[in-house]
PALOPA-520889 format. One line per 8 residues: number of its first residue (from 1); for each residue x, y, z of C-alpha. Coordinates in Angstrom, 2 decimals. Each point is the difference from the previous one (the first is absolute). Example, Ala and Ser with C-alpha at 12.3 -4.5 7.8 and 13.67 -1.06 7.14 Angstrom:
<lumgus>
1> 12.30/-4.50/7.80; 1.37/3.44/-0.66 .
</lumgus>
This chain:
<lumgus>
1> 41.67/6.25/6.90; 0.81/0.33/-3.69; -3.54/-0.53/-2.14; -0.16/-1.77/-3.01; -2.52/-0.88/-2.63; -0.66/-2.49/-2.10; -1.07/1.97/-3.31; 3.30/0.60/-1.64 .
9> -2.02/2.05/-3.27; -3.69/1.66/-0.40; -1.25/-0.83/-3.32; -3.67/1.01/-1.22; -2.20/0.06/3.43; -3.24/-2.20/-1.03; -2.93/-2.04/1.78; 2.12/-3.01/1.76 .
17> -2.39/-2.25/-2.13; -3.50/0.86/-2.08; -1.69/-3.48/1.87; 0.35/1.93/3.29; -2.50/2.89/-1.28; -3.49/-0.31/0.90; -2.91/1.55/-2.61; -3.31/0.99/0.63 .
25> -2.63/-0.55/2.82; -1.18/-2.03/3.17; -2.01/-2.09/-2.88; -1.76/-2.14/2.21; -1.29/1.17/3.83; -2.17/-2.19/1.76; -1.42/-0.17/3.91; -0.60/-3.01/1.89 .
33> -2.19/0.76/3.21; 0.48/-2.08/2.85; 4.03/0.22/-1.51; 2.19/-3.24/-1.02; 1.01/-2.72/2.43; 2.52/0.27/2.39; 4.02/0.34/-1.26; -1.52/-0.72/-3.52 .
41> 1.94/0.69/-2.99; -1.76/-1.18/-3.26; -3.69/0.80/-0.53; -2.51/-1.85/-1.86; -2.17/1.10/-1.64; -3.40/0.30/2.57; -3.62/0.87/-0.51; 0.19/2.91/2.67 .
49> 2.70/1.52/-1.79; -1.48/3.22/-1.87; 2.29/1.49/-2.63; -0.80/3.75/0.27; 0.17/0.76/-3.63; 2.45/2.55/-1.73; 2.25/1.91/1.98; 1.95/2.67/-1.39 .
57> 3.29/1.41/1.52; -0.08/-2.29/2.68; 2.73/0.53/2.90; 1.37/-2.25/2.42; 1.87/2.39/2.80; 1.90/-0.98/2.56; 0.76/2.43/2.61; 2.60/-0.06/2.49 .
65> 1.22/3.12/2.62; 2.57/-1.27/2.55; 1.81/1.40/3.26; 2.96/1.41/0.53; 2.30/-0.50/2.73; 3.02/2.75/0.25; 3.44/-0.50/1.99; 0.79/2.76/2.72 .
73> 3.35/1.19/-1.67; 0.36/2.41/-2.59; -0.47/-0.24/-2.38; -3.18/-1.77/0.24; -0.39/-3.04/-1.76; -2.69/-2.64/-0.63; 0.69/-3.17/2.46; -3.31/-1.42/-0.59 .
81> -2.34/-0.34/-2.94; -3.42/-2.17/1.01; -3.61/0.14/-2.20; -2.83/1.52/2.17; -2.35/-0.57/-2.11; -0.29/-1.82/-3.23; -3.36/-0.45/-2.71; -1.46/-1.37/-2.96 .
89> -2.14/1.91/-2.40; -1.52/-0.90/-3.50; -2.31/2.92/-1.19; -1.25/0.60/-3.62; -2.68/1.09/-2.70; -3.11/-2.84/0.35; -2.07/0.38/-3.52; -2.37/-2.56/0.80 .
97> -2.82/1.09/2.23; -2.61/-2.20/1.37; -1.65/-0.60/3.03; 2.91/-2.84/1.21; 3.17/2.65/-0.77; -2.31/3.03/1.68; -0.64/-1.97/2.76; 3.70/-1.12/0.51 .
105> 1.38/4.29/-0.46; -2.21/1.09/2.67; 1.18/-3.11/2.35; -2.77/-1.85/0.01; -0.96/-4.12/-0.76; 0.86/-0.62/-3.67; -2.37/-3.05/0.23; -3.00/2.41/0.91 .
113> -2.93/-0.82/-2.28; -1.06/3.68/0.31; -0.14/2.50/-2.84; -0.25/2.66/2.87; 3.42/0.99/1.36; 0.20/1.68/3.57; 2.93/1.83/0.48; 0.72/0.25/3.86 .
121> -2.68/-2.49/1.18; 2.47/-1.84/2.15; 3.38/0.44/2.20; 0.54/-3.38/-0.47; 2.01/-1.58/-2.50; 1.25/-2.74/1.44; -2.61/-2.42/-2.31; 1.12/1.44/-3.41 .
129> 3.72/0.22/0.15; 2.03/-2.31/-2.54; 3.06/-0.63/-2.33; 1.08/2.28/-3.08; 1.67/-1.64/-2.41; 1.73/2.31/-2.79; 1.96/-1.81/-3.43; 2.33/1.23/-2.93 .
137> 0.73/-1.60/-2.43; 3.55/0.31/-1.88; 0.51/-0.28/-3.87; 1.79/-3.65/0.56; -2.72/-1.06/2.30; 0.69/0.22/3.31; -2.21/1.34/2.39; 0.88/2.86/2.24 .
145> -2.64/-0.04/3.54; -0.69/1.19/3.04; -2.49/-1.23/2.74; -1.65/2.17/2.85; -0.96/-2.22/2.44; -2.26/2.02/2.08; -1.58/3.04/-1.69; -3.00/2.22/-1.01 .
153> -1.06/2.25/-2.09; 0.90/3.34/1.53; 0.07/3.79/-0.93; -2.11/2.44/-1.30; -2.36/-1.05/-3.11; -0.71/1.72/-2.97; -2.31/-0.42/-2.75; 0.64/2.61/-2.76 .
161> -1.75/0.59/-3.37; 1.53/-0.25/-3.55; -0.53/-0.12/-3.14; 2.80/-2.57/0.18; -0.33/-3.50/2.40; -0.32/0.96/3.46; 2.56/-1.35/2.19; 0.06/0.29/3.86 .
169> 3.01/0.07/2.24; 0.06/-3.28/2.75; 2.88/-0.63/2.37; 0.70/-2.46/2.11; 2.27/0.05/3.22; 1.27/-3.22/1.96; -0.68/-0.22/3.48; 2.15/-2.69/2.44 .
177> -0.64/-3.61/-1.02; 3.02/-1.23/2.54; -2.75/-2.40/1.53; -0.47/-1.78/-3.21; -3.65/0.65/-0.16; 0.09/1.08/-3.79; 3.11/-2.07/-1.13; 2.53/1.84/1.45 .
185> 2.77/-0.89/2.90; 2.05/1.49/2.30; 2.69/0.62/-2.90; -2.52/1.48/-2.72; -2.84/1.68/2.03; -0.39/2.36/-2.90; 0.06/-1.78/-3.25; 2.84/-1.09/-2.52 .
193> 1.44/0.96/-3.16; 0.92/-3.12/-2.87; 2.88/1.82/-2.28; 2.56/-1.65/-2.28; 3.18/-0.80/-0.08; 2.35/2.42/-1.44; 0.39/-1.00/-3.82; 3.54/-1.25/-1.43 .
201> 2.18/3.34/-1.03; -1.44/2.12/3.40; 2.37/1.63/2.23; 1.10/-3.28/1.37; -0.78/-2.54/-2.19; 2.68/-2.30/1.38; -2.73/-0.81/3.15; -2.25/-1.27/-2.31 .
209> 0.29/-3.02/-2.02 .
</lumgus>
């Protein structure tokens, strides 16, 4: 079968289009405990909502490792390609540290009125476990996110010295939400991610109008 491509000519190889280029940080991170209402996808603004303050290089990861199926005749060839095991992850630099954002990086109740945090004082966390919402914004406005629905904060914690700002690193994994207990379903147990669409004069502009 004879293969043939579309490009006739390579000009001057480029970004498809400058509005599909994302600048800067995760500007705004915030946790909801207790998590957002079932299937929900717009979020008002809530009094339990606690924005967790400045967070540098934040990273939203999405991991995926899948299995392999190979054919009997040589040579060997993949028949079968399924995900295993699939995971979202937002980790980054927290500058802001208080007694609410302590208590949330060693996985405890962000609503504690304590100024004494406990590391280890329970197994339990099945009373402090909510939403992670994570924004960008884009130079023409809109607004890149992405929503944990059922999270923590995990991982080790550090609290260094400087002469500089001290900033701490805080991830935060998602855990199954299938049973909608945290506003996910069945078709997003993990969380979601809101992107554009491509701009006009990407690699296939024509889809867009």
């Amino acid at each position: 079968m004879a293969y043939s491509h579309p490009l006739t000519s390579i000009g001057k190889q480029s970004v498809g289009s400058t509005s599909n280029l994302f600048q800067g940080y995760f500007s705004h991170v915030e946790f909801r405990k207790g998590g957002y209402d079932q299937a929900a996808t717009s979020y008002d603004a809530a009094a339990n909502d606690m924005y967790l303050g400045v967070f540098q290089e934040g990273v939203l990861e999405v991991s995926r490792e899948d299995s392999e199926y190979l054919g009997t005749l040589f040579p060997r060839v993949v028949e079968l390609l399924s995900p295993t095991q699939v995971g979202m992850k937002f980790s980054g630099e927290m500058a802001e540290l208080h007694k609410n954002n302590l208590h949330l990086m060693v996985g405890g109740d962000v609503e504690s009125a304590s100024n004494f945090i406990y590391p280890g004082a329970s197994c339990d966390f099945s009373s402090v476990f909510g939403s992670l919402r994570a924004i960008r914004k884009r130079c023409d406005g809109f607004l890149m996110e992405a929503v944990l629905f059922k999270t923590i904060g995990s991982g080790p914690v550090s609290i260094g010295g400087s002469d500089n700002v001290v900033q701490s690193p805080i991830e935060f994994s998602a855990l199954d939400d299938a049973n909608g207990d945290f506003g996910g379903d069945e078709n997003a147990p993990l969380g979601w991610i809101y992107a554009p669409d491509p701009a006009a004069g990407s690699t296939n502009p024509g889809a867009v109008e």
